[in-house]
C-alpha positions as CSV (number, residue, x, y, z in Angstrom):
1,X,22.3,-76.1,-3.3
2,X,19.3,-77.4,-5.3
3,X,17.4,-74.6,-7.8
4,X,14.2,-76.4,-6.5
5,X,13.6,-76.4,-2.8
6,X,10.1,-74.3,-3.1
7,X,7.1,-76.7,-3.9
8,X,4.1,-74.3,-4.3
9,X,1.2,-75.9,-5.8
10,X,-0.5,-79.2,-7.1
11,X,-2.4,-78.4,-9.8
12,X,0.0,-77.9,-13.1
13,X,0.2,-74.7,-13.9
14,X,0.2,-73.7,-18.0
15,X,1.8,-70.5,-20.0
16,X,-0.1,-68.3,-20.5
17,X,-0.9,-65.6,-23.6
18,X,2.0,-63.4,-22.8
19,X,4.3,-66.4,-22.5
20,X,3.3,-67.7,-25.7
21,X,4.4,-64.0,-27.0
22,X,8.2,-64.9,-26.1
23,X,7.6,-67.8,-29.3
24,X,9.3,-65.4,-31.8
25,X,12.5,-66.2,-29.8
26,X,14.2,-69.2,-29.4
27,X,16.8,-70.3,-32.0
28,X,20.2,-67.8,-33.1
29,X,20.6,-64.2,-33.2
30,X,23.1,-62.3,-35.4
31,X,23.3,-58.6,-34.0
32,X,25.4,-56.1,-35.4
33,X,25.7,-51.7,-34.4
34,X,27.2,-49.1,-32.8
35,X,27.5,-47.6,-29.6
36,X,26.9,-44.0,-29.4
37,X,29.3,-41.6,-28.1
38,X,27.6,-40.0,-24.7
39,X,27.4,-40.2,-20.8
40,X,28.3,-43.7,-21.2
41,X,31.7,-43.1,-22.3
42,X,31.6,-46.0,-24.3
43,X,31.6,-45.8,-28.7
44,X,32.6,-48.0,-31.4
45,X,31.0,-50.8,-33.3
46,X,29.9,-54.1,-31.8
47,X,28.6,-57.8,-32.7
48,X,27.1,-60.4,-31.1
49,X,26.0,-64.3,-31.0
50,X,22.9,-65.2,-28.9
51,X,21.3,-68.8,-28.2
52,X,18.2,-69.0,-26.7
53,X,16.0,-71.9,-26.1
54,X,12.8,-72.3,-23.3
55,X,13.2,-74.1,-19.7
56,X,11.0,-77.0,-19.7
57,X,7.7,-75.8,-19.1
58,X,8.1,-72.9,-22.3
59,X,7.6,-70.4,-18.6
60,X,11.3,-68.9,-19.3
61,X,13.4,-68.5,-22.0
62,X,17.2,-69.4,-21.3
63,X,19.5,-66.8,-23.6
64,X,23.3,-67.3,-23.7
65,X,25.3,-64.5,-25.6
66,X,29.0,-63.9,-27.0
67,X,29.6,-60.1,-27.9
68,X,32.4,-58.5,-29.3
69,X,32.6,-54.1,-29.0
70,X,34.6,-51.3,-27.6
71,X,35.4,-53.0,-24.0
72,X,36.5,-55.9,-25.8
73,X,34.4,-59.5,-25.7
74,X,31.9,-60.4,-22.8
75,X,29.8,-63.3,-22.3
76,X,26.3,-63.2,-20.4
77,X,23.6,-65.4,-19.7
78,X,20.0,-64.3,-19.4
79,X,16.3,-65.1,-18.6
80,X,13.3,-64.1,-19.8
81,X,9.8,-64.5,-18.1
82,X,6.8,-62.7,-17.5
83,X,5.3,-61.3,-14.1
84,X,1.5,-62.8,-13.5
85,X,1.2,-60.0,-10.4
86,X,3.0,-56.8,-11.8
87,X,1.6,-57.5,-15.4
88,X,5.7,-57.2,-16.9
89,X,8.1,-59.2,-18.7
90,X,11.5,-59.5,-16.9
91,X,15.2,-60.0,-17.9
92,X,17.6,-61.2,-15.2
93,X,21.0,-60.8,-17.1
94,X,24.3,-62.1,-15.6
95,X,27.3,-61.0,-17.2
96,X,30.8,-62.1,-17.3
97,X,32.3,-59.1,-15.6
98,X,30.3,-60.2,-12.6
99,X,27.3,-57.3,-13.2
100,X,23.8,-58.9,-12.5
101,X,20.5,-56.6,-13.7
102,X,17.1,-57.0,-13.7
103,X,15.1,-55.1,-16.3
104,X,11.1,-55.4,-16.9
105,X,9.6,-54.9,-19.8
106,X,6.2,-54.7,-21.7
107,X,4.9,-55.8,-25.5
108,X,3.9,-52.5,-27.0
109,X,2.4,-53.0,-30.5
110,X,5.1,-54.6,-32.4
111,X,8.1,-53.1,-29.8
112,X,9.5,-54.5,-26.7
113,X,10.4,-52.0,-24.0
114,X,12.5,-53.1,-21.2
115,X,13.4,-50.5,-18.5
116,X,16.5,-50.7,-16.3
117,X,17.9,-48.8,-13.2
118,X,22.0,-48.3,-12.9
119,X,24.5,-45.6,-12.3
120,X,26.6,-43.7,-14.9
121,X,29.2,-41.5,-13.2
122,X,28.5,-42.1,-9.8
123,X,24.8,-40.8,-10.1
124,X,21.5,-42.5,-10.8
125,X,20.1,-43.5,-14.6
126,X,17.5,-45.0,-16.0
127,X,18.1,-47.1,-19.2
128,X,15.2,-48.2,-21.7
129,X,16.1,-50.9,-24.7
130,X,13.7,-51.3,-27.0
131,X,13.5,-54.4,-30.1
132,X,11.5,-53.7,-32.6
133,X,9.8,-56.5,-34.5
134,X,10.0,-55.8,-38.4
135,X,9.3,-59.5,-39.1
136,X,9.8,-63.1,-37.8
137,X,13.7,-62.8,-38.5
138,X,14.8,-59.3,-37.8
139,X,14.4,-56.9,-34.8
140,X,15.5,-52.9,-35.1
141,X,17.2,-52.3,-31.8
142,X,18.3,-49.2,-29.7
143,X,19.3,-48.4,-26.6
144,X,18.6,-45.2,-24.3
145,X,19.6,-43.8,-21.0
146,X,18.1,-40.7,-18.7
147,X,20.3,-39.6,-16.1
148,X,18.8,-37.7,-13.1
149,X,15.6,-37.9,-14.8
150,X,17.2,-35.6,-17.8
151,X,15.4,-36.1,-21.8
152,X,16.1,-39.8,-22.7
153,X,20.0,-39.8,-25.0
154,X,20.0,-42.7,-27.8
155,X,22.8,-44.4,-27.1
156,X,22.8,-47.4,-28.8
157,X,21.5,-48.4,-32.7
158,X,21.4,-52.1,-34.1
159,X,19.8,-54.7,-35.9
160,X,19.5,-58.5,-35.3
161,X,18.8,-60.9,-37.6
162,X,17.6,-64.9,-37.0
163,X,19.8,-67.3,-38.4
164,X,18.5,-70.3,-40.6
165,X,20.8,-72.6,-38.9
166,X,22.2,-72.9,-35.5
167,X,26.1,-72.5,-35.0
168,X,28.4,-73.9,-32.3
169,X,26.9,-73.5,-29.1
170,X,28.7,-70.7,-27.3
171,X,31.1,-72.6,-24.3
172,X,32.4,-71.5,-21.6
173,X,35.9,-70.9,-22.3
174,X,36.4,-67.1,-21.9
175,X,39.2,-65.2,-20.0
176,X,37.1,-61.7,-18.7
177,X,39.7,-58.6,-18.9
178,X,38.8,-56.9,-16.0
179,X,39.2,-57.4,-12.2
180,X,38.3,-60.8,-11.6
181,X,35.8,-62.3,-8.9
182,X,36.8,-61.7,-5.1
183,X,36.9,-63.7,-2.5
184,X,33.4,-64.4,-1.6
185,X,33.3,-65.6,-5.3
186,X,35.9,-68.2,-4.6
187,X,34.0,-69.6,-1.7
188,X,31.1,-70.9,-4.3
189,X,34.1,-73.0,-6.4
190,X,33.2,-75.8,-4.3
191,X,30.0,-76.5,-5.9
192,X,30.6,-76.9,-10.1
193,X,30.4,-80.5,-10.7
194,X,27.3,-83.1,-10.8
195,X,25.1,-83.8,-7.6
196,X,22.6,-86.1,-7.0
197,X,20.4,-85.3,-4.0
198,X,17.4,-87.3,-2.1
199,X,15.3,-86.6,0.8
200,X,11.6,-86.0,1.7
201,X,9.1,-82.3,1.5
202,X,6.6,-82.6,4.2
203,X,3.3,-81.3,3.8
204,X,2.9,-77.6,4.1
205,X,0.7,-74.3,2.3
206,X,3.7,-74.8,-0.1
207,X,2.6,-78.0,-1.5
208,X,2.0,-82.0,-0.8
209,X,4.2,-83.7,1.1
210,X,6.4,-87.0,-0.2
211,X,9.7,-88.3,-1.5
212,X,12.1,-86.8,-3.9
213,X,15.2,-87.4,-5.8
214,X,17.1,-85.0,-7.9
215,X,20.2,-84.5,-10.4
216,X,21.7,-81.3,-10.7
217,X,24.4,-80.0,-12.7
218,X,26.5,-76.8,-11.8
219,X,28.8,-75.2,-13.6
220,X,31.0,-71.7,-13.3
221,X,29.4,-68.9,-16.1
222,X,32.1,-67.1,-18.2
223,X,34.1,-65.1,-15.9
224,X,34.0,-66.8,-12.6
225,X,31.4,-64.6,-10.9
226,X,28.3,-66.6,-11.2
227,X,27.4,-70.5,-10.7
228,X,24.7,-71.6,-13.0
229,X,22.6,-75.1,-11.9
230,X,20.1,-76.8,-13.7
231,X,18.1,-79.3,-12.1
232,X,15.6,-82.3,-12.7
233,X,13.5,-83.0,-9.6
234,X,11.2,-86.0,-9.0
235,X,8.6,-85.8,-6.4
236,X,5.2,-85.4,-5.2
237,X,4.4,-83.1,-8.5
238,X,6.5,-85.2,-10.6
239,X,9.2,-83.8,-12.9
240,X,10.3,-80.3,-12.4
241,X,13.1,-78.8,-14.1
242,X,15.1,-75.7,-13.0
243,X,17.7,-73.5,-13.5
244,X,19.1,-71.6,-10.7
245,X,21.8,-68.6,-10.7
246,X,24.2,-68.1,-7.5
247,X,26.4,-65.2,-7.4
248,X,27.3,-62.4,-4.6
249,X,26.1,-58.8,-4.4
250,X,29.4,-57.0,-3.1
251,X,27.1,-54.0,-1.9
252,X,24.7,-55.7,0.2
253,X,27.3,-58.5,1.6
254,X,24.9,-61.3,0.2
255,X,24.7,-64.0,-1.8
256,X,22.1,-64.6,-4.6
257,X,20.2,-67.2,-5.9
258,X,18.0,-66.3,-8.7
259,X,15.9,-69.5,-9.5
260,X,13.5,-70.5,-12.3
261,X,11.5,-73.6,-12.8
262,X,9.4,-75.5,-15.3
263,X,6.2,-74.6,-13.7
264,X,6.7,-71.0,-14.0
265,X,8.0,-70.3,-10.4
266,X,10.7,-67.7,-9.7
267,X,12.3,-66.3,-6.8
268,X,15.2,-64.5,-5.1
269,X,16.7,-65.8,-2.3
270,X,19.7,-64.2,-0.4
271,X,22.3,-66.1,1.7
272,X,25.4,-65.9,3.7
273,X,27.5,-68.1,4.4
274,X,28.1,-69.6,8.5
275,X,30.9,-71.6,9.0
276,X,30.0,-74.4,6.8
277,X,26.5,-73.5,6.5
278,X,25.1,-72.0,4.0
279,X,21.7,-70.4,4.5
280,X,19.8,-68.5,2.1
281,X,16.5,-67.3,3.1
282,X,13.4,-65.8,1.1
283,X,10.0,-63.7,1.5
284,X,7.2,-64.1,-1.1
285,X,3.3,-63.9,-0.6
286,X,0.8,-67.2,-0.9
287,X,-3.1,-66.6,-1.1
288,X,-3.0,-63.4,0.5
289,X,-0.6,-64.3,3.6
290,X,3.5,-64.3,3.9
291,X,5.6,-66.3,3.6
292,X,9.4,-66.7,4.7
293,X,11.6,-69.8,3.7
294,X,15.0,-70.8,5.4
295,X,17.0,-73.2,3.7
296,X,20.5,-74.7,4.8
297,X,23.3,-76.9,3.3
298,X,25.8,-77.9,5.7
299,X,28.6,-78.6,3.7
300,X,30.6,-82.3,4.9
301,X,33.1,-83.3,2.9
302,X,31.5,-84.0,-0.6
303,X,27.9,-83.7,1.0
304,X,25.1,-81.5,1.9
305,X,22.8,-81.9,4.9
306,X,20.5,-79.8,3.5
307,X,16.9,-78.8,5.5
308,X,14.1,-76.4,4.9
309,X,11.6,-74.3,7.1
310,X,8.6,-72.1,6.5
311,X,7.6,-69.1,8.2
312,X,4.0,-68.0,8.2
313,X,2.9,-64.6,8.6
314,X,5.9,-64.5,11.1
315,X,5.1,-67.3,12.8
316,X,7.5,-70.0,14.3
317,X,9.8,-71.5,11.9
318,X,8.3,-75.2,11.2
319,X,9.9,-77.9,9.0
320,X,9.3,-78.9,5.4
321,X,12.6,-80.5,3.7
322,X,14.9,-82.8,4.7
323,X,17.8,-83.9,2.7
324,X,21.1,-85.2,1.3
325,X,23.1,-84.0,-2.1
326,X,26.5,-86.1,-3.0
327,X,28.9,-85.0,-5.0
328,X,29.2,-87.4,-8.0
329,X,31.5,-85.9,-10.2
């Protein structure tokens, strides 16, 4: 259940130039426009409130938002990194009515343009956001969508502006309008509360081997559709921090489990769930050969038995975690 099972690497890895872009960021955001009227068939004014702050390491950026429009108030949370291999920025965005999107993006001049794939009437669209920068404290925002590869529409037109000082920080009390979670949403209601876990990583091409010891802290996201962790691992590369998103995609049958960490790692893993065992497994590529990664928590009572495997280049599956997490609180 931890957002930190994958260990890649000794050295300690640094942001790089395009993290270091993302600086203009953290802090509040005051937004304030209008949707467009359009194939969306959404129009009217909105607002919005949006925290941001980095993950420990300054790899991601951690954005919560409050927004008020014409479908009434939503809350999202969403993370910002950048790509090393496909030279983009992405935005993983989970939202209280249980939509999760990923949209990549790229610096150009003094605009960011994140692209986006979804459906609008039951056929395929593209969407493209763009925030311009006019100075350290405003960005010029609008929003576009092409459906069926027709001219781009405008759809959206706004302006955000930094606050000097931080209000409230947005919580989590929030009542979403609109068909609730299901119930392979319910089934993750066992896990919001503090953990503490221990156990031992054993050497691999994934990293050292040694003991470990983490806290982790979940919580439901406004909503009900998504569990959010974050994580403090100590171990054979020291502290790691992470953040970790579970949720269920009703069109493939899976579970999710987007995860971020201080050291700049992030992954998708997919899981279903096997009696009391869940599994969630993931592919990813290591200097030039494949990997696969297979990790279990066998849920018992207020416990995990959780244990790890690696695949290479579809070999057999070998050991490389063993573990306990206890439900404190």
């Amino acid at each position: 259940m931890d957002s930190e099972k994958a260990h890649v690497g000794t050295d300690a890895p640094r942001p790089s130039a395009e993290h270091r872009e993302l600086e203009l960021f953290p802090g509040e955001w005051h937004s304030e426009g209008e949707w467009k009227a359009g194939p969306t068939g959404v129009a009217g004014k909105f607002s919005a409130l949006v925290q941001s702050e980095w993950l420990p390491g300054n790899f991601f950026l951690i954005f919560r938002s409050k927004s008020e429009g014409p479908l009434g108030e939503s809350r999202s949370l969403g993370i910002w990194g950048y790509d090393n291999e496909q030279k983009v920025y992405t935005h993983h965005s989970f939202a209280s009515d249980g939509k999760a999107k990923l949209e990549k993006g790229t610096l150009q001049g003094n605009a960011w343009v994140f692209l986006g794939e979804t459906v609008i009437n039951g056929r395929p669209a593209k969407s493209r956001f763009i925030d311009r920068v006019v100075s350290r404290s405003q960005l010029n925002m609008t929003g576009e969508v092409s459906i069926d590869d027709s001219p781009w529409v405008t759809i959206m037109e706004g302006v955000a502006r930094k606050a000097a000082s931080p209000s409230a920080v947005i919580d989590g009390t929030f009542q979403h309008s609109g068909q609730g979670p299901g119930r392979e949403h319910e089934k993750l209601y066992y896990f919001p509360g503090s953990w503490h876990s221990e156990g031992k990583l054993i050497e691999s091409p994934l990293g050292p081997g040694g003991y470990f010891s983490q806290t982790v802290d979940c919580k439901l996201l406004p909503g009900g559709f998504f569990l959010l962790f974050r994580s403090k691992q100590n171990g054979p590369l020291g502290e790691v921090y992470g953040v970790g998103v579970w949720g269920y995609d009703s069109e493939k049958k899976v579970y999710t489990h987007h995860s971020f960490n201080s050291r700049g790692s992030a992954k998708l893993e997919t899981g279903t769930l096997e009696g009391n065992a869940w599994i969630f497994l993931a592919e990813f590529p290591l200097r030039q050969k494949r990997m696969k990664t297979r990790f279990i928590d066998r849920v018992i009572g207020n416990q995990l038995q959780m244990t790890g495997e690696l695949s290479v280049e579809g070999g057999p599956w070998v050991s490389i975690m063993e573990g306990t997490a206890t439900k404190i609180a």
